[in-house]
Residue frames as a rotation matrix with the C-alpha (Angstrom) as fourth column:
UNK 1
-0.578 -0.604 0.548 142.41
-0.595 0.772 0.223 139.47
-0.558 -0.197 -0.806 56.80
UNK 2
0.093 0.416 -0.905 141.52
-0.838 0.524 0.155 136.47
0.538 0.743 0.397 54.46
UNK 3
0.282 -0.031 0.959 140.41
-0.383 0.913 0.142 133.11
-0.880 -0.407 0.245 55.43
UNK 4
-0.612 -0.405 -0.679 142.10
-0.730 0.618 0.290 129.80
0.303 0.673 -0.675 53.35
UNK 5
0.491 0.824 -0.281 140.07
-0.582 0.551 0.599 126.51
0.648 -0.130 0.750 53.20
UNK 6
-0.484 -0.336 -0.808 141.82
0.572 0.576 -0.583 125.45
0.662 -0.745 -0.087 56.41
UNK 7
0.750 0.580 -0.318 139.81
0.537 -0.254 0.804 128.04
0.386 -0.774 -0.502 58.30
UNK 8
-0.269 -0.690 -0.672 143.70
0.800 -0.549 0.243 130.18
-0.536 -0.472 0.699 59.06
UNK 9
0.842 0.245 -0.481 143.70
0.439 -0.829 0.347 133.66
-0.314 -0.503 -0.805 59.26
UNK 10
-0.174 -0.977 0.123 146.13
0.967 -0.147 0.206 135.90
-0.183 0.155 0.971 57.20
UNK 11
0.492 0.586 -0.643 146.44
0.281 -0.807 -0.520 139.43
-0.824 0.076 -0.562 57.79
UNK 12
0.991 -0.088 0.098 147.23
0.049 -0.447 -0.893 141.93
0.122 0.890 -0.438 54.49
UNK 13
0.399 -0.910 0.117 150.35
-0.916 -0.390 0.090 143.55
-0.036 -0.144 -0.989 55.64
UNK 14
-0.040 -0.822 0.568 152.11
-0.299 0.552 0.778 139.75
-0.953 -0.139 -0.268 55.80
UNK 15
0.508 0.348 0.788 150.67
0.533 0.592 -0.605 138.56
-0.677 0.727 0.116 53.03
UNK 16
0.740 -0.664 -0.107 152.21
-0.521 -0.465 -0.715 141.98
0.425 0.585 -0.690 50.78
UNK 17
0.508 -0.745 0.432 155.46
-0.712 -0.081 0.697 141.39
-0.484 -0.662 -0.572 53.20
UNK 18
0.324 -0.139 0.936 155.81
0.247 0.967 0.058 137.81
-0.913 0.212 0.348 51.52
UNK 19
0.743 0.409 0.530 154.90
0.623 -0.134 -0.771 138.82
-0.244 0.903 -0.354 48.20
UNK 20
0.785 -0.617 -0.059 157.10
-0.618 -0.786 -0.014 142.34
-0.038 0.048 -0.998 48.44
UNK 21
0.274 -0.881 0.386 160.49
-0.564 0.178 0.806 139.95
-0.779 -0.439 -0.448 49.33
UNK 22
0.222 -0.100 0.970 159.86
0.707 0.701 -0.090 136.55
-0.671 0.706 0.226 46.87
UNK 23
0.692 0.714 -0.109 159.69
0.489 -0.575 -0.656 139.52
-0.531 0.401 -0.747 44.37
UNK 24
0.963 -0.266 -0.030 162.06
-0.268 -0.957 -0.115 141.43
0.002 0.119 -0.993 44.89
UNK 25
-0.029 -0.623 0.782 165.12
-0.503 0.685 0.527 138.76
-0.864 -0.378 -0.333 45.76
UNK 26
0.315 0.144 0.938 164.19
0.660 0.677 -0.326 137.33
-0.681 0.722 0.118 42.25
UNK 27
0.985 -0.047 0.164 164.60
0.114 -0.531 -0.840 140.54
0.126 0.846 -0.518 40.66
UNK 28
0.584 -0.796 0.160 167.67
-0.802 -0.535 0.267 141.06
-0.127 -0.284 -0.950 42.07
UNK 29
0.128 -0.417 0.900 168.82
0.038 0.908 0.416 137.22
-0.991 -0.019 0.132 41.31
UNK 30
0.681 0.297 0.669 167.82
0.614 0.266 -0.743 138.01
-0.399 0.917 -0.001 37.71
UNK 31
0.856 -0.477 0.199 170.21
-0.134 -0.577 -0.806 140.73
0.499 0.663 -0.558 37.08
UNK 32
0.566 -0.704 0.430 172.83
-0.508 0.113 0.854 139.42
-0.649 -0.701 -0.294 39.04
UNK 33
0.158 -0.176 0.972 173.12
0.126 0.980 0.157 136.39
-0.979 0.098 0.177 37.71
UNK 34
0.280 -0.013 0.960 172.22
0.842 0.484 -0.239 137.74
-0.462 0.875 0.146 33.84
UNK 35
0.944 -0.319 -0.085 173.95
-0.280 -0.638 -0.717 141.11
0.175 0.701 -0.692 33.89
UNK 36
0.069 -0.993 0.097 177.53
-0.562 0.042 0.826 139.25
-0.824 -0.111 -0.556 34.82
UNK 37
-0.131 -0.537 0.833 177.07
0.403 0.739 0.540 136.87
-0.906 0.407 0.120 32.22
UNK 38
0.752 0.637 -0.169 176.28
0.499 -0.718 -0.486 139.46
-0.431 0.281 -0.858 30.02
UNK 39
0.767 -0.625 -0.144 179.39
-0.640 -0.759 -0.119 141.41
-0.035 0.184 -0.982 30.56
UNK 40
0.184 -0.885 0.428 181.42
-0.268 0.374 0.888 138.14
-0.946 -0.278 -0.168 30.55
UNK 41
0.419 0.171 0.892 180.17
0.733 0.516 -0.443 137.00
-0.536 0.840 0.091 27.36
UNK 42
0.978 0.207 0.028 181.06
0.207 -0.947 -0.244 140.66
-0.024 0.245 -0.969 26.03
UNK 43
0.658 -0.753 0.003 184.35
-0.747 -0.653 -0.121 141.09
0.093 0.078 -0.993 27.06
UNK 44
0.001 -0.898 0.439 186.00
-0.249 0.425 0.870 137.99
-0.968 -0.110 -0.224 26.96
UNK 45
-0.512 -0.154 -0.845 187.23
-0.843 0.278 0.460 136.47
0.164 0.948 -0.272 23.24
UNK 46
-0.668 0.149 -0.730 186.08
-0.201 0.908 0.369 133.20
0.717 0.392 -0.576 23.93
UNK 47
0.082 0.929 -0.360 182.58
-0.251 0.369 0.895 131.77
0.965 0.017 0.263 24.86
UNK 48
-0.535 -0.066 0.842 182.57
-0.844 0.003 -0.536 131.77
0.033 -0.998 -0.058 29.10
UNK 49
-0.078 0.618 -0.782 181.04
0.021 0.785 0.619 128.61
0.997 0.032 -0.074 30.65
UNK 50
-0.432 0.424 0.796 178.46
-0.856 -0.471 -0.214 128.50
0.284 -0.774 0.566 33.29
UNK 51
-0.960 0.161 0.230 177.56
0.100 0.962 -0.256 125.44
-0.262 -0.223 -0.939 35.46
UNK 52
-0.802 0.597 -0.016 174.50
0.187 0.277 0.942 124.13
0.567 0.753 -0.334 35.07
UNK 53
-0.319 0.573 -0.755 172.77
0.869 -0.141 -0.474 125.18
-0.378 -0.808 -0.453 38.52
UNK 54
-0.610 -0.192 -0.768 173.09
0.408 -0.908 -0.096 128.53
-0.679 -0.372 0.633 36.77
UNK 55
-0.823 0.370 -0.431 171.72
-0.470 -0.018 0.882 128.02
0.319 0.929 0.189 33.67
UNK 56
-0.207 0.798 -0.566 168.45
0.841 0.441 0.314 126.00
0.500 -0.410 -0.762 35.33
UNK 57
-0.534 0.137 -0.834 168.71
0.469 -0.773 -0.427 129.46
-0.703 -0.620 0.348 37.80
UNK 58
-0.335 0.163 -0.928 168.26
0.014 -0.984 -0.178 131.54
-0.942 -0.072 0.328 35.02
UNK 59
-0.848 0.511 0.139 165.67
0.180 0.032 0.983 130.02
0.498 0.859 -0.119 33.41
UNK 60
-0.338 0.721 -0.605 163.51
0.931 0.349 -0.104 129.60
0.136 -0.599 -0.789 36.25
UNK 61
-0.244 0.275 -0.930 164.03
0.462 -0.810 -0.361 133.39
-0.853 -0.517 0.071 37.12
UNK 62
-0.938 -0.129 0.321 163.37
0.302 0.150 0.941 134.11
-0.169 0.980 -0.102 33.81
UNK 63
-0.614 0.735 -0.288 160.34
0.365 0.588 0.722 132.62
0.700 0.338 -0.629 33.65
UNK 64
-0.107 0.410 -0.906 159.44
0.982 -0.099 -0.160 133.85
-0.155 -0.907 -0.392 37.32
UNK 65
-0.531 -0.174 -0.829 160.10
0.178 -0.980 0.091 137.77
-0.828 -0.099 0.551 37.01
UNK 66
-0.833 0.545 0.091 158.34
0.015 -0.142 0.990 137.54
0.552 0.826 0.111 32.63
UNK 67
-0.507 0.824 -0.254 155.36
0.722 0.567 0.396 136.17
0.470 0.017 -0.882 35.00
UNK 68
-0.475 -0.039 -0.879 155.45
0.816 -0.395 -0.423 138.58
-0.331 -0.918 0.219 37.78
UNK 69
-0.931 0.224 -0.289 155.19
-0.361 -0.692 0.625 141.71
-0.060 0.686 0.725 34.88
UNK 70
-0.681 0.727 -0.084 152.48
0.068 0.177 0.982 139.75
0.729 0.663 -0.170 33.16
UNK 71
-0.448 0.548 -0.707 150.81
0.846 0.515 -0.138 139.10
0.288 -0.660 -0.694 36.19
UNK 72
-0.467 0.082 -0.881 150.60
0.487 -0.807 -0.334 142.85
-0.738 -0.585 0.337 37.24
UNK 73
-0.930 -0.365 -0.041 149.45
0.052 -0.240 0.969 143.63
-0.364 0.899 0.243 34.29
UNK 74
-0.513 0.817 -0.262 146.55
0.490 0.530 0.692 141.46
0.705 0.227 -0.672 34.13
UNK 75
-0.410 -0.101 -0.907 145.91
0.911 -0.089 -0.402 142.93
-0.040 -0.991 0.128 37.59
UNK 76
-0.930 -0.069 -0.360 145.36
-0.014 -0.975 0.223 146.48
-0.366 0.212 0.906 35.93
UNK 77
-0.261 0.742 0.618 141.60
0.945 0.328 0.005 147.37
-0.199 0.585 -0.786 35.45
UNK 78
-0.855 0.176 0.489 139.93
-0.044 -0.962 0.270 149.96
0.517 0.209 0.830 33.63
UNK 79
-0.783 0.621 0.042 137.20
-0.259 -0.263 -0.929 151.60
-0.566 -0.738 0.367 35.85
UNK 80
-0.843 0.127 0.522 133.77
0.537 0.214 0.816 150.46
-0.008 0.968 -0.249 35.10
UNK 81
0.373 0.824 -0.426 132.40
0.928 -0.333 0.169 153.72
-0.002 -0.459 -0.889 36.42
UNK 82
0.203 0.175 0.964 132.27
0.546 -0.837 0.037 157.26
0.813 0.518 -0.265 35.69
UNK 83
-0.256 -0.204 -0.945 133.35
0.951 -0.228 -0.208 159.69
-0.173 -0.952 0.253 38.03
UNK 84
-0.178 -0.678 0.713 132.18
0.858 -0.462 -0.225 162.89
0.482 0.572 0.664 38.45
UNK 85
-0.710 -0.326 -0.625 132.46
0.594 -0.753 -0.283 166.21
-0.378 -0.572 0.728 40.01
UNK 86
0.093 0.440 0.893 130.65
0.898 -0.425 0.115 169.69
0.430 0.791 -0.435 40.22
UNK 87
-0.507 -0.439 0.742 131.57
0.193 -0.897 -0.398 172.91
0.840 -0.059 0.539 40.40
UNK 88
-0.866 -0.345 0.361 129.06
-0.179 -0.461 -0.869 173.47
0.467 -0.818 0.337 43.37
UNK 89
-0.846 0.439 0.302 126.97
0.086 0.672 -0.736 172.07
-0.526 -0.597 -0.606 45.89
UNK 90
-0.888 0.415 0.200 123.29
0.302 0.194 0.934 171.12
0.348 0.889 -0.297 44.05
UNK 91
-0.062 0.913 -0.404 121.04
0.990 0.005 -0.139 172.24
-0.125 -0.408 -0.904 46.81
UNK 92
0.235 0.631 -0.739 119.29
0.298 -0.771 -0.563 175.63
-0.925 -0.087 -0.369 46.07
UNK 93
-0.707 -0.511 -0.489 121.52
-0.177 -0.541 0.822 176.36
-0.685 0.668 0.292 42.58
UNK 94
0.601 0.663 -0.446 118.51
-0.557 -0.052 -0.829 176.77
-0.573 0.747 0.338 39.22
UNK 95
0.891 -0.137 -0.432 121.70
-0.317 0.492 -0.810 175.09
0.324 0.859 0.395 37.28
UNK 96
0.714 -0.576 0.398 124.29
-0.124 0.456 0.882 172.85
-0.689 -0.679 0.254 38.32
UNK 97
0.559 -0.518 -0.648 127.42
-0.705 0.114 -0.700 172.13
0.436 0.848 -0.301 35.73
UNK 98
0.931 -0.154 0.330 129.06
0.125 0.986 0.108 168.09
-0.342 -0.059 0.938 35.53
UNK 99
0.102 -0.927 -0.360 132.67
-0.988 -0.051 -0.149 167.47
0.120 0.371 -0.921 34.93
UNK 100
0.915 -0.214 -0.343 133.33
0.125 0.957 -0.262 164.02
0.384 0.197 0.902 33.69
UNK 101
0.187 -0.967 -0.171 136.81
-0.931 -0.231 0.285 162.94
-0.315 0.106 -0.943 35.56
UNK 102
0.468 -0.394 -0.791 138.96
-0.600 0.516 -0.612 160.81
0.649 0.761 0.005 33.16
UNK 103
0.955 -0.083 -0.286 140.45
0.078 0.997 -0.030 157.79
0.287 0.006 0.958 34.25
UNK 104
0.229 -0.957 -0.179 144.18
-0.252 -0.236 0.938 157.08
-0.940 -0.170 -0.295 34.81
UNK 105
0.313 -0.280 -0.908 145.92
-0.949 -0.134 -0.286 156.15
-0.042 0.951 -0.307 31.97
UNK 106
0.868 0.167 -0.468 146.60
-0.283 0.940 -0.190 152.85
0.408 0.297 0.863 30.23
UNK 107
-0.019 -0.990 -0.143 150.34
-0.218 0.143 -0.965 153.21
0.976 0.013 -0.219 31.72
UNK 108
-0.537 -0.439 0.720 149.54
-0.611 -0.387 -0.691 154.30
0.582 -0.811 -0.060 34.75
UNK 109
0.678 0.664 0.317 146.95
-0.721 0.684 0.110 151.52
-0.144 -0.303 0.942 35.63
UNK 110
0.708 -0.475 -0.522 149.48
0.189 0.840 -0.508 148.76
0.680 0.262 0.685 34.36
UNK 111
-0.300 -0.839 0.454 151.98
-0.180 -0.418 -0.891 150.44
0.937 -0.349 -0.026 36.69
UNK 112
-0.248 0.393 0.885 149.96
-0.954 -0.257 -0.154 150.39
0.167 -0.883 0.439 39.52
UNK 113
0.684 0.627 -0.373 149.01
-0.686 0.727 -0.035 147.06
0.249 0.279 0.927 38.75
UNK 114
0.195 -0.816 -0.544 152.54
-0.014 0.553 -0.833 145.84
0.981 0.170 0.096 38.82
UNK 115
-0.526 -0.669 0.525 153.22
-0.347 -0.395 -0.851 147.44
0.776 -0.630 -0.024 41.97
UNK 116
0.349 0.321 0.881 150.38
-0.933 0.207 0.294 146.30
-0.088 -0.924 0.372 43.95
UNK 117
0.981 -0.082 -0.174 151.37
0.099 0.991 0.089 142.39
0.165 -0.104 0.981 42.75
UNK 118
0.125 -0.986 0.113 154.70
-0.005 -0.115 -0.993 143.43
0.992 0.123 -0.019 44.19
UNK 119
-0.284 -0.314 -0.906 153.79
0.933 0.129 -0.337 144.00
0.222 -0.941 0.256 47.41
UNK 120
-0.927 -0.175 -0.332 153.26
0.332 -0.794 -0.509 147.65
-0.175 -0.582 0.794 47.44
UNK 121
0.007 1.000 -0.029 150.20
0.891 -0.020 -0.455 149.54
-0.455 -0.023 -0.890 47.86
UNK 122
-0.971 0.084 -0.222 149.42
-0.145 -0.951 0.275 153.01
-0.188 0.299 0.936 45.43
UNK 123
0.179 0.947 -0.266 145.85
0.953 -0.234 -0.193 154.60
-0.245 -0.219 -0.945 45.59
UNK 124
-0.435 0.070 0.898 144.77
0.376 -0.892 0.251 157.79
0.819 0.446 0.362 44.11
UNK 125
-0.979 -0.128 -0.161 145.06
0.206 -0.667 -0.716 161.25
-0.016 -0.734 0.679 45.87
UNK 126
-0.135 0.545 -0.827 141.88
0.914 -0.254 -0.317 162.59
-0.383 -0.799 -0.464 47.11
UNK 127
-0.096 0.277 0.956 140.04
0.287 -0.912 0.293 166.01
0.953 0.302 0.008 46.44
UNK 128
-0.591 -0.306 -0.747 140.91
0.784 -0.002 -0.620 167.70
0.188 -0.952 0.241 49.69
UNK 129
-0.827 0.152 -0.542 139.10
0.069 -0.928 -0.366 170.89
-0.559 -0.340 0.757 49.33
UNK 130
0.279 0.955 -0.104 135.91
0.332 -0.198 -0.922 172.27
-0.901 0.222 -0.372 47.66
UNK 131
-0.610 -0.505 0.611 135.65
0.792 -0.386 0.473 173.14
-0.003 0.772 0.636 44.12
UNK 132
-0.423 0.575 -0.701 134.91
0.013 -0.769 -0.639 176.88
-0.906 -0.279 0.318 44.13
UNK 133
0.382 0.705 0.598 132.54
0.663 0.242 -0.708 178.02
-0.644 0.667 -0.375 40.93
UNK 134
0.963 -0.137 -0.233 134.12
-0.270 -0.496 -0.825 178.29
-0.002 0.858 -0.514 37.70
UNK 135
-0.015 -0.992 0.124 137.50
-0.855 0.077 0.512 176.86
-0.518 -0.099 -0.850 38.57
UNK 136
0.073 -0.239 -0.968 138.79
-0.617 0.752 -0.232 173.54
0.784 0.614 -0.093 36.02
UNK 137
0.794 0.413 0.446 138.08
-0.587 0.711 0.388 170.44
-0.157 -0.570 0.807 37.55
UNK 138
0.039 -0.327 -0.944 140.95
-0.948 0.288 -0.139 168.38
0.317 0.900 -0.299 37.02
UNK 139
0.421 0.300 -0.856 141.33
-0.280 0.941 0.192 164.46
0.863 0.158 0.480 37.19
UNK 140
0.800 -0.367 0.474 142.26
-0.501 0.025 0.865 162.78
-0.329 -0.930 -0.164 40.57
UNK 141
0.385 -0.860 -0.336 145.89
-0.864 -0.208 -0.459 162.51
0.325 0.467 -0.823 40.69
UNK 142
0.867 -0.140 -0.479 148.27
0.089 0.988 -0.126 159.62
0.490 0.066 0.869 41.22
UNK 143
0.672 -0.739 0.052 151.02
-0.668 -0.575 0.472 160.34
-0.319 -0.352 -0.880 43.71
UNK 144
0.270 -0.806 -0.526 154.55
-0.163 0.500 -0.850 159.15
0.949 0.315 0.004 42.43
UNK 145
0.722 -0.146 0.676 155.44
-0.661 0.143 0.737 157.20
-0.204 -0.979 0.007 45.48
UNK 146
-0.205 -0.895 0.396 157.80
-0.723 0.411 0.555 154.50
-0.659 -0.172 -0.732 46.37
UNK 147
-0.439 0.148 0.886 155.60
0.371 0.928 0.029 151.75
-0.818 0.342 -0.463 44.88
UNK 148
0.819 0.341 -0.462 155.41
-0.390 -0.260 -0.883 153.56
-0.421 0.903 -0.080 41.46
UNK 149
0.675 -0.736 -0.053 158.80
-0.738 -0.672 -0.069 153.79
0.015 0.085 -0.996 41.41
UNK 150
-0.415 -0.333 0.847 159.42
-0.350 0.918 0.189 149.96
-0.840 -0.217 -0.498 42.32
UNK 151
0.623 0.578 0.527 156.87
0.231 0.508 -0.830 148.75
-0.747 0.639 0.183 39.62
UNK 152
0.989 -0.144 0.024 158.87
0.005 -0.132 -0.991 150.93
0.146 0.981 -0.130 36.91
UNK 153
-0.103 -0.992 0.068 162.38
-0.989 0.109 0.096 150.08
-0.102 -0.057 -0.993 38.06
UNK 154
-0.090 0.008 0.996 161.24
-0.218 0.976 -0.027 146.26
-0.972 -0.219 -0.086 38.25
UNK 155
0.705 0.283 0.651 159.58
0.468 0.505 -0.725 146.25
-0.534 0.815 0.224 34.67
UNK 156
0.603 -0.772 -0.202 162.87
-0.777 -0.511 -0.368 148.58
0.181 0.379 -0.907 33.47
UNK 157
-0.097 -0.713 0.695 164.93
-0.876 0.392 0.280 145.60
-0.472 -0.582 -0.663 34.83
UNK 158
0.213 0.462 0.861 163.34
-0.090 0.887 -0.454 143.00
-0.973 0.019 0.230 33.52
UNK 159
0.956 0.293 0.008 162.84
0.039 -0.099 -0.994 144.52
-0.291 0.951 -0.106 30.06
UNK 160
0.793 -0.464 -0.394 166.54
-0.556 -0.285 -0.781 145.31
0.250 0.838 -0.484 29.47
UNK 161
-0.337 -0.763 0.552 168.17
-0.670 0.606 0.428 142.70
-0.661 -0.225 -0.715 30.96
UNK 162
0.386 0.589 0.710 166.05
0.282 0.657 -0.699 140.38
-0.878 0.470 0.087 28.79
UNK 163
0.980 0.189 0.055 166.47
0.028 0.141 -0.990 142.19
-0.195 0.972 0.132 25.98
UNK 164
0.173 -0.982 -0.075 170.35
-0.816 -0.186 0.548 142.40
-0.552 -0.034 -0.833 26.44
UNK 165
-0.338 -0.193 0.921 170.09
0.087 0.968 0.235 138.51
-0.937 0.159 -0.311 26.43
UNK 166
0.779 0.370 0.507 168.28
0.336 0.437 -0.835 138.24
-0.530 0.820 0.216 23.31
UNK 167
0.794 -0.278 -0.541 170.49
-0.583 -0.600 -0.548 140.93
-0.173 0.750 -0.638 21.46
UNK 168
-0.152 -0.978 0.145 173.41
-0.876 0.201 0.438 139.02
-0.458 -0.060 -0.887 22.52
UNK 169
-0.047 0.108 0.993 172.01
0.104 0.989 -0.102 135.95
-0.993 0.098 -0.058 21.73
UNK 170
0.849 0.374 -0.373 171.18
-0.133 -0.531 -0.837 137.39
-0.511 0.760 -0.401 17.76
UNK 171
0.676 -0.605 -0.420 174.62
-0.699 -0.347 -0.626 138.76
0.233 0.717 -0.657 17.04
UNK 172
-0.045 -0.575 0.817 176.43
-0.864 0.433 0.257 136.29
-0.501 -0.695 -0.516 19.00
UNK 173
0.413 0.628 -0.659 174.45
-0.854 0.519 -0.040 133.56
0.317 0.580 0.751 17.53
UNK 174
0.570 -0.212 -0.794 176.28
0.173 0.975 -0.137 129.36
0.803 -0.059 0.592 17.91
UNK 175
-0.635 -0.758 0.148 179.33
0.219 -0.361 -0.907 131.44
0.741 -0.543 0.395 20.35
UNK 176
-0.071 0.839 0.540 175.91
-0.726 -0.415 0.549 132.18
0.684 -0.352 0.639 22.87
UNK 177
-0.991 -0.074 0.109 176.36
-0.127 0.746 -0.653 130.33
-0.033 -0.661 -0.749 26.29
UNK 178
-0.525 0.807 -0.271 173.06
0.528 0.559 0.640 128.34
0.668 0.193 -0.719 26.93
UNK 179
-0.157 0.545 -0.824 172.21
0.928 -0.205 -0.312 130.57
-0.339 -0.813 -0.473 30.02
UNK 180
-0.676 0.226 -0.701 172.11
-0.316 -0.949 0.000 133.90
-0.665 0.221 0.713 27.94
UNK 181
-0.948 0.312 -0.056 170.57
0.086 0.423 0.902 131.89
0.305 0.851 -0.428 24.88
UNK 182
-0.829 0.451 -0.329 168.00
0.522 0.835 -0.171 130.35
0.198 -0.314 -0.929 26.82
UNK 183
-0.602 0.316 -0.733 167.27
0.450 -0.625 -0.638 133.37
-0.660 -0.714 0.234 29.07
UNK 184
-0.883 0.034 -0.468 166.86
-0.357 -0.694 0.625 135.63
-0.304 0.719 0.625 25.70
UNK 185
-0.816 0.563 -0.136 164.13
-0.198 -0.051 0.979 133.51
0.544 0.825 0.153 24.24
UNK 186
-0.409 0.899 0.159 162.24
0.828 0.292 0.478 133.23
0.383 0.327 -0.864 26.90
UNK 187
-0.656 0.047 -0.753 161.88
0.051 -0.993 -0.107 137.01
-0.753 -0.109 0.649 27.41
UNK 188
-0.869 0.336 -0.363 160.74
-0.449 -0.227 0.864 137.03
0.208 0.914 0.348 23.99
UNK 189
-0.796 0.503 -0.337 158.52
0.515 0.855 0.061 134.62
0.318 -0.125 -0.940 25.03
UNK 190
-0.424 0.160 -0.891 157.25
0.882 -0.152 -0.447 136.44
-0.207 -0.975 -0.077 28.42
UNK 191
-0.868 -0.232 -0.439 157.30
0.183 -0.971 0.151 139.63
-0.462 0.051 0.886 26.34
UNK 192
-0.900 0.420 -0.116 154.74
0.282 0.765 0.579 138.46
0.332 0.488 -0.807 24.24
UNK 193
-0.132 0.610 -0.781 152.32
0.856 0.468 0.221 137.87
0.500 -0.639 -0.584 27.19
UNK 194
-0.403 -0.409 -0.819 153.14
0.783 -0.617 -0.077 141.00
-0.474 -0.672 0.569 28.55
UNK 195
-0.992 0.094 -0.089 152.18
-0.129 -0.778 0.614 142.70
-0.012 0.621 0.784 25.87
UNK 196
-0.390 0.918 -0.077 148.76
0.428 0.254 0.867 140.92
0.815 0.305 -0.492 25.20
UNK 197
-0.071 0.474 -0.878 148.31
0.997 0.047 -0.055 141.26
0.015 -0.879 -0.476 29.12
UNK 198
-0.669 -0.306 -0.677 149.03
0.499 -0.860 -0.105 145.37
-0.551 -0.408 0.728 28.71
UNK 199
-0.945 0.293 -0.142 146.78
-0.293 -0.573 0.765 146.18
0.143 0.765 0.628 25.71
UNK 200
-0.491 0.834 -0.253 144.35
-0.451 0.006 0.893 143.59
0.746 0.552 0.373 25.85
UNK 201
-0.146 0.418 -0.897 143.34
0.909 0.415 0.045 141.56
0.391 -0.808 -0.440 29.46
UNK 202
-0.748 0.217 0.628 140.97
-0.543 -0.744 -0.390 143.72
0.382 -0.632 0.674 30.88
UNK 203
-0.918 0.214 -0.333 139.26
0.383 0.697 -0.607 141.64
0.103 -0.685 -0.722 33.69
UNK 204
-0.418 0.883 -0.212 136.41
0.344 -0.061 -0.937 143.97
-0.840 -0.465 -0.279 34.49
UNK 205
-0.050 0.702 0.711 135.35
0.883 0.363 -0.296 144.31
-0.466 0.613 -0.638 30.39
């Protein structure tokens, strides 16, 4: 549990619980809202029109889900420790042999990243057993769990509902309701950020 500067008391589990819903209830506003107008703009001949609550909706969520990504992102550090491993136990042996384990990957850290600022928790598996001498060491693994699987269905959501909007917005061009317009550029925007936040914000250097 964390204290706030009121002196209250929040444990983890509510705090994800929040976090996991706002989240998720946005993503799901975001493609509601911008894969119908999507497919309206598409198939009708002439230019649909969308009140304005909707078009303010789906800028905000926009803007809210681009952040969410970026945010997880940022969220993603590279280890600034070495791990490693040996083949067998150092007391009595004249020579001992080091295995260096590698990191996760740059994906799979941004992934994980997303997923914990979602709400969900993923943690690398464990070496359960002994490593006997002479067997390959290999890196500790990442289980594919639910909250991989949320992180890359959220940033799969994001990314191509966005980029729908933009495309439409492109070929469409002046015939482009304001709530796909809008939406489209800032994606582009969000994407941006997303990108800097995936290659380059690394928090721990």
């Amino acid at each position: 549990m964390k204290e706030d500067g009121q002196g209250l008391y929040f444990p983890e589990p509510i705090r994800r619980l929040i976090s996991m819903v706002m989240t998720l209830v946005a993503i799901i506003l975001y493609a509601g809202i911008l894969g119908s107008a999507i497919f309206q703009t598409l198939s009708q001949p002439s230019t649909p029109r969308f009140s304005q609550h909707m078009v303010r909706a789906a800028g905000i969520l926009g803007g809210l889900v681009g952040t969410v990504v970026t945010a997880g992102f940022a969220r993603s550090a590279k280890p600034v420790s070495s791990q490693m491993s040996t083949e067998h136990p150092l007391g009595g042996q004249a020579l001992t042999a080091w295995s260096n384990l590698k990191p996760p990957s740059l994906f799979v850290r941004n992934l994980l990243g997303l997923a914990d600022t979602l709400g969900f928790v993923a943690k690398p598996s464990s070496l359960s057993r002994a490593i006997e001498p002479g067997e390959e060491v290999q890196a500790p693994s990442f289980e594919i769990t639910l909250s991989v699987w949320m992180g890359l269905i959220y940033f799969a959501v994001y990314f191509l509902i966005g980029g729908a909007a933009l495309v439409v917005t492109l070929v469409k061009q002046s015939n482009t309701p304001d709530l796909i317009a809008n939406t489209g550029w800032v994606w582009l925007g969000t994407l941006a950020t997303n990108t800097y936040a995936f290659f380059g914000l690394d928090t721990q250097g």
